[in-house]
SEBASE-466439 format. One line per 8 residues: number of its first residue (from 1); their letters; for each residue x negated, y, z negated of N, C-alpha, C, O. Coordinates in pm, whole numbers, m for minus. Each point is the difference from the previous one (the first is absolute). Example, Ala and Ser with C-alpha at 12.3 -4.5 7.8 and 13.67 -1.06 7.14 Angstrom:
2
1	as	m1319,m569,m780,89,119,0,m90,120,0,m104,m2,m66 | 139,107,138,m82,119,m6,77,109,m73,m51,111,m17;
// end
This chain:
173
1	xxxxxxxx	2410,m421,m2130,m133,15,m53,m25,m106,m106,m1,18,m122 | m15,m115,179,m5,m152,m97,m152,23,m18,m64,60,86 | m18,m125,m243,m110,16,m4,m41,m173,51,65,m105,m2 | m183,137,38,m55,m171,28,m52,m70,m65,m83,60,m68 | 86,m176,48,m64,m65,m104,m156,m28,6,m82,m12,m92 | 65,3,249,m132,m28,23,m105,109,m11,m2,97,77 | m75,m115,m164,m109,118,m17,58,65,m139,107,m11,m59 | m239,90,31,30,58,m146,121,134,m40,30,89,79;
9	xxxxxxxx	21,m102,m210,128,64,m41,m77,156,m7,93,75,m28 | m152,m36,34,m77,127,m15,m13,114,117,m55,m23,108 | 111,143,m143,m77,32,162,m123,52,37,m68,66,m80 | 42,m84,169,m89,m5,98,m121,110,m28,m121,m11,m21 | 236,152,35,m59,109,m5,85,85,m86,87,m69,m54 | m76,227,14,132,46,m85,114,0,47,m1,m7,123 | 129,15,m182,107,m68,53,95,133,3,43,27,m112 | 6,74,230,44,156,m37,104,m18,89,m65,8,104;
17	xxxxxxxx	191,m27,m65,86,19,124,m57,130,87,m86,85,m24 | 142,m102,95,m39,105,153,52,173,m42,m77,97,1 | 239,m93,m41,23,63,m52,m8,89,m156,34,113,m35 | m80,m196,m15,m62,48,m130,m132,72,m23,m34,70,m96 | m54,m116,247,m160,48,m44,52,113,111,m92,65,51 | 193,m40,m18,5,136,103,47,67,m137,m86,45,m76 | 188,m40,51,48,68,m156,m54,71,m21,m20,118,27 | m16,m200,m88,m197,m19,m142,m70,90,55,m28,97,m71;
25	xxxxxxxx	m11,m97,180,m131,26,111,52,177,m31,m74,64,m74 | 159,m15,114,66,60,62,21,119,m128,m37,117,m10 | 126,m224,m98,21,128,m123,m145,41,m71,m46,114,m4 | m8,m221,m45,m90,m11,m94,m149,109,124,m114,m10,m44 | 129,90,166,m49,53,96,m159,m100,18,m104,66,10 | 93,m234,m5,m85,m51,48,m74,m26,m124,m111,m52,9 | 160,83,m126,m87,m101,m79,58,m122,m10,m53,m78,m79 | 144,44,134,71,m152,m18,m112,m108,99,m55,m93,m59;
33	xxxxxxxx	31,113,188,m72,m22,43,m141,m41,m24,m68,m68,77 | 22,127,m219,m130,50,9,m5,m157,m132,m87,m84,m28 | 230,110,m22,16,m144,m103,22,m131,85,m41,m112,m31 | 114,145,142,34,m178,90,m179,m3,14,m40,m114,m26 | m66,202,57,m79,m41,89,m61,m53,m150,m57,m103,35 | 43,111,m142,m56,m8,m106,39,m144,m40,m89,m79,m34 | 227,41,36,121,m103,m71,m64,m96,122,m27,m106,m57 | m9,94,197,m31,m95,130,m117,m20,m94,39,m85,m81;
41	xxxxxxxx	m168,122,50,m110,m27,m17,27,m61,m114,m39,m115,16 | 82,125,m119,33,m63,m145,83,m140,66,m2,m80,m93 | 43,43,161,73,m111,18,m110,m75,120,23,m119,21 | m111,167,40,m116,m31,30,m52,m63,m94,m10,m123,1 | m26,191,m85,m141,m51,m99,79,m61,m124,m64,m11,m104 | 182,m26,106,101,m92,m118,m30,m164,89,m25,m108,m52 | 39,144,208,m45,m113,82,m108,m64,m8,m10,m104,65 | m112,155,m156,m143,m69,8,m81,99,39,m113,2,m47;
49	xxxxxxxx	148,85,127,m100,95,98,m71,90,m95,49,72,m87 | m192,m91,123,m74,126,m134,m29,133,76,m92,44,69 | 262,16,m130,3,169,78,m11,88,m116,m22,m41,m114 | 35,138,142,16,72,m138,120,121,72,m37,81,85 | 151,m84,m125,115,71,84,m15,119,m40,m17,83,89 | 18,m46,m191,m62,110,m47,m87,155,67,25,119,18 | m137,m215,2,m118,47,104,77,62,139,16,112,49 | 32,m297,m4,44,14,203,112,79,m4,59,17,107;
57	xxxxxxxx	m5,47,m232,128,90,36,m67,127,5,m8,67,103 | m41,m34,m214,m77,146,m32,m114,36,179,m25,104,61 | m11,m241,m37,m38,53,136,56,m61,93,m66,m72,75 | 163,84,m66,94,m91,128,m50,41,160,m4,m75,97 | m28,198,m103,m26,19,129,m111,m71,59,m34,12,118 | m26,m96,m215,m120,m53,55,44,m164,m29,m84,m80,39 | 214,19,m105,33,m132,m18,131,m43,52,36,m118,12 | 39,235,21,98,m48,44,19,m78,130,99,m71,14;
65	xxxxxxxx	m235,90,122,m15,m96,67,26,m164,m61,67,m79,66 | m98,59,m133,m56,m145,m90,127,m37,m41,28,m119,m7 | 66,218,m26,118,m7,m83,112,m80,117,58,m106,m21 | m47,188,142,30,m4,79,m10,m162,88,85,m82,37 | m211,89,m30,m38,m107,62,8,m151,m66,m22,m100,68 | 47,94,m178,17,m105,m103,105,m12,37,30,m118,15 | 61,202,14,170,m2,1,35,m54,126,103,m69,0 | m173,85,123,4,m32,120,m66,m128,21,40,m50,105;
73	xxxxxxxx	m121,m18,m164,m33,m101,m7,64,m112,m39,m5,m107,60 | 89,138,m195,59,m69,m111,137,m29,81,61,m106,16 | m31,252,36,157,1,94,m42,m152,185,70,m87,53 | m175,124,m34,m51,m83,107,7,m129,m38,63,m76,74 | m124,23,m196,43,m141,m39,111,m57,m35,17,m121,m22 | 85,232,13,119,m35,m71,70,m17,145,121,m24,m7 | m159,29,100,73,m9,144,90,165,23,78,18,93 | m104,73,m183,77,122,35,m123,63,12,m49,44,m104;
81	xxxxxxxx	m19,m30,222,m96,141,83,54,79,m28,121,m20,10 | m166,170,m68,31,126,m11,11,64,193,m45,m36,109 | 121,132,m158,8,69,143,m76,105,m26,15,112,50 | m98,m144,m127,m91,112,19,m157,m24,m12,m55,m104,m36 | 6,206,69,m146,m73,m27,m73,90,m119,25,120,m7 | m130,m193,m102,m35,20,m104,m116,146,80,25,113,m43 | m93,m119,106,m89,116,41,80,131,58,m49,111,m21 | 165,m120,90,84,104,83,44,56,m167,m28,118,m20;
89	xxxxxxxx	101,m203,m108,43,38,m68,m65,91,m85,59,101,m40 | m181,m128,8,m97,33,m71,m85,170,44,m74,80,m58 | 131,m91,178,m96,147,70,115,111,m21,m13,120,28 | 102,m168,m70,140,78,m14,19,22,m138,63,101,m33 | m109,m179,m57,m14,m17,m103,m112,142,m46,36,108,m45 | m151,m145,69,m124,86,m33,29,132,57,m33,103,m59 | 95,m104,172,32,145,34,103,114,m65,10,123,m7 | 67,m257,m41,112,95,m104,m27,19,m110,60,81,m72;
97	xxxxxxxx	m161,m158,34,m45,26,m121,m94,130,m29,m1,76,m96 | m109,m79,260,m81,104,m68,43,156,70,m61,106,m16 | 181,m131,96,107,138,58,m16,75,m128,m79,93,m21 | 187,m160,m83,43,117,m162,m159,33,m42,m35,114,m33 | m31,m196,37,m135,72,m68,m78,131,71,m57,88,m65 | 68,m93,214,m27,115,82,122,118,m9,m28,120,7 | 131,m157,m20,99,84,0,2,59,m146,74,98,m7 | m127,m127,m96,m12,31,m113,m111,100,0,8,94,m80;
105	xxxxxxxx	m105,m102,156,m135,90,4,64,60,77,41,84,m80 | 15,m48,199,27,137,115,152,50,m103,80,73,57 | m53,m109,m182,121,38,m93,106,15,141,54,105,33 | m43,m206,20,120,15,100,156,m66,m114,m6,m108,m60 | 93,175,56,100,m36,m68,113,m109,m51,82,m5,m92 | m129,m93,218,60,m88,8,m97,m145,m32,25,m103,62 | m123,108,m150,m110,m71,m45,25,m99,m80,m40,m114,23 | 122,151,m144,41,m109,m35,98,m116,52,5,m118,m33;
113	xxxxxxxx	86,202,139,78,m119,31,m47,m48,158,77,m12,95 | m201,m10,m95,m74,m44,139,m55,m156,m39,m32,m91,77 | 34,95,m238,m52,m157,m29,127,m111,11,m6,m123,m6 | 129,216,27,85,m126,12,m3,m44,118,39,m117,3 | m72,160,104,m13,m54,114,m99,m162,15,m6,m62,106 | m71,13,m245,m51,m114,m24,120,m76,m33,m16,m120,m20 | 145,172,9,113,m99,m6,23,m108,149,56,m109,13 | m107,171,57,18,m62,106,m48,m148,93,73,m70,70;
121	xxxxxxxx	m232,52,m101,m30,m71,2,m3,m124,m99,m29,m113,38 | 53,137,m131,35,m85,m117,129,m73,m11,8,m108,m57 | 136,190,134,106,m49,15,m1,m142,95,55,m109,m12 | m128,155,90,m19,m106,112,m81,m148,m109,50,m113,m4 | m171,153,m67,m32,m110,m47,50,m77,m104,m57,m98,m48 | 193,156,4,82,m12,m149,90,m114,77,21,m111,m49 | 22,149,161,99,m66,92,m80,m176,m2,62,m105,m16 | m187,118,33,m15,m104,6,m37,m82,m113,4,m123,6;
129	xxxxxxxx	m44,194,m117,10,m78,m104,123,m46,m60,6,m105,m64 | 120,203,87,74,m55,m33,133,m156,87,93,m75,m27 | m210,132,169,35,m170,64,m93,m108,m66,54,m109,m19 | m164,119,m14,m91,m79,m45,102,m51,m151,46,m112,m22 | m37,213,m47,57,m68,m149,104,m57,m14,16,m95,m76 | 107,167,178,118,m67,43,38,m158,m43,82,m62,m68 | m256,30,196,54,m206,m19,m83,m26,m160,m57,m105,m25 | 60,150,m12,m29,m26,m158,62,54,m124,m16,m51,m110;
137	xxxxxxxx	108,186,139,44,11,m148,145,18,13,29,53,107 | 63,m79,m175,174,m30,23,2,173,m13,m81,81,m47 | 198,m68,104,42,128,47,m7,92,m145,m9,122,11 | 13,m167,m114,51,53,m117,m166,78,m46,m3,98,m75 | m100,m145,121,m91,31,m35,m81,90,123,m122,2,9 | 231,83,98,m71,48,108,m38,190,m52,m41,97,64 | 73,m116,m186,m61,182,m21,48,62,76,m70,31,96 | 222,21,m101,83,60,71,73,84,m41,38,91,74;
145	xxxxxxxx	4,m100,m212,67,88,m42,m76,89,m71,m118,m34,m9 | 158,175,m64,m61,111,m88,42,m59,m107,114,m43,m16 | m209,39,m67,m17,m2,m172,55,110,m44,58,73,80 | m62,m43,m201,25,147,m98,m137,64,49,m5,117,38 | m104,m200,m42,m115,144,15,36,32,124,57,110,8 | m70,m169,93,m8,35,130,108,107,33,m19,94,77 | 180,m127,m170,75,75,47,m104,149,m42,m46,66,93 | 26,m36,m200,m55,116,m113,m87,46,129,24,114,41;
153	xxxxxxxx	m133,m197,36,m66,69,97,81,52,86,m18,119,22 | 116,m178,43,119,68,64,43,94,9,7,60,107 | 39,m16,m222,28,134,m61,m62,102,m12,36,107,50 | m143,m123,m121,m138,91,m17,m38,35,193,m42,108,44 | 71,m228,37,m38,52,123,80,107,40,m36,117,m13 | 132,m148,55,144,50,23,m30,147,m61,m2,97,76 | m21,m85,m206,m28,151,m34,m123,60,62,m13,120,23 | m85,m224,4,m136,86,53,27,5,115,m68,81,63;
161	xxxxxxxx	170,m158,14,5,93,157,88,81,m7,m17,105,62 | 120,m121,m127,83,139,m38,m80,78,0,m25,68,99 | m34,m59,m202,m62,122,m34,m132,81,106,m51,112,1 | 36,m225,73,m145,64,114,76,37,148,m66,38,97 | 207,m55,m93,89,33,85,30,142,m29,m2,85,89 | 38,m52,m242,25,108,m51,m64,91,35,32,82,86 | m157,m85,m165,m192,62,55,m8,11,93,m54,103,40 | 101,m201,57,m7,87,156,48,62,57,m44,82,81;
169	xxxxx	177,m114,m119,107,86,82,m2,185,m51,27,98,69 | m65,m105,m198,m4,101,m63,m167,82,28,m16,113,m46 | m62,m161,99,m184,88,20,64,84,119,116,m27,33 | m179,118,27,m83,62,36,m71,m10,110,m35,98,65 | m5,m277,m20,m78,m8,28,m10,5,183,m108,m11,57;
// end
C-alpha cells in the first residue's frame, strides 16, 4: 500500500478501514454511520464544494444519493469503477432508513436495531473510498486502527448488547 505521488496528499473522501466502520457501525448501534455520512460531506466541502454536511446528514435520506454518486464518479476517474451502482445503493439505503421509522410507529420491537441495516450499503461505498484514498495516503494514515475513544465506544457497546441480549432473553415476550 505505497502512497502515490501523483495527485494530491489528502483524501479524497473520509478515510475509515472496512473493518473499523463495521465495529463502529455495529457497537456504537448505527450512529457511527450517521458520523462517516457526516465526516464524507465535511471532506466534501474542505474540497471547495458549497455543502453544508450538517444539513445532508440530518437528511441523508434525501442526500445520500449525491453522497454516493460523488463516490462513484470520483472512484470512475480514478480507473477503480465501483461494483456497484450509486441508484441500486441508494434505494437500499432509503429503505433502511425509513424501515426503523415505521417499525417505531407499529412499536414492533426490533426498531431500533432495523437502522443498522443502513450499514450495508455504505460498506460497499467505504470500500471504494478507501480504494480511491489508498493511491494517495501511505498506509500509516489509512484509519484503521481504534483510538481510546473508539475503544470507550467499544465497550459501552459491548455492554448495550449485553445488556439488550439480557432484556430479551429474560421478557415474556
Amino acid at each position: 500500500m505505497q502512497a502515490s505521488n501523483a495527485g494530491p496528499r489528502n483524501a479524497a473522501f473520509y478515510q475509515v478501514g472496512t473493518e473499523k466502520f463495521i465495529e463502529l457501525s455495529l457497537v456504537t448501534f448505527g450512529v457511527y454511520g450517521i458520523y462517516w455520512t457526516w465526516a464524507n460531506w465535511k471532506a466534501i466541502q474542505q474540497a471547495g464544494e458549497p455543502v453544508n454536511p450538517l444539513l445532508r446528514t440530518l437528511f441523508a435520506v434525501f442526500w445520500q444519493f449525491s453522497l454516493y454518486q460523488r463516490i462513484a464518479v470520483r472512484a470512475g476517474t480514478e480507473d477503480m469503477g465501483p461494483r456497484w451502482k450509486p441508484v441500486r445503493l441508494f434505494v437500499l439505503f432509503a429503505a433502511f432508513s425509513v424501515l426503523p421509522i415505521w417499525m417505531l410507529i407499529t412499536a414492533h420491537p426490533w426498531a431500533a436495531l432495523a437502522g443498522l441495516l443502513t450499514l450495508l450499503p455504505n460498506v460497499l461505498v467505504n470500500q471504494s473510498i478507501n480504494a480511491i484514498n489508498e493511491k494517495y495516503l501511505p498506509f500509516y494514515e489509512q484509519n484503521t486502527e481504534l483510538s481510546a475513544s473508539n475503544w470507550t465506544a467499544v465497550v459501552a457497546g459491548v455492554v448495550g448488547w449485553l445488556t439488550l441480549l439480557t432484556l430479551a432473553l429474560t421478557s415474556d415476550l
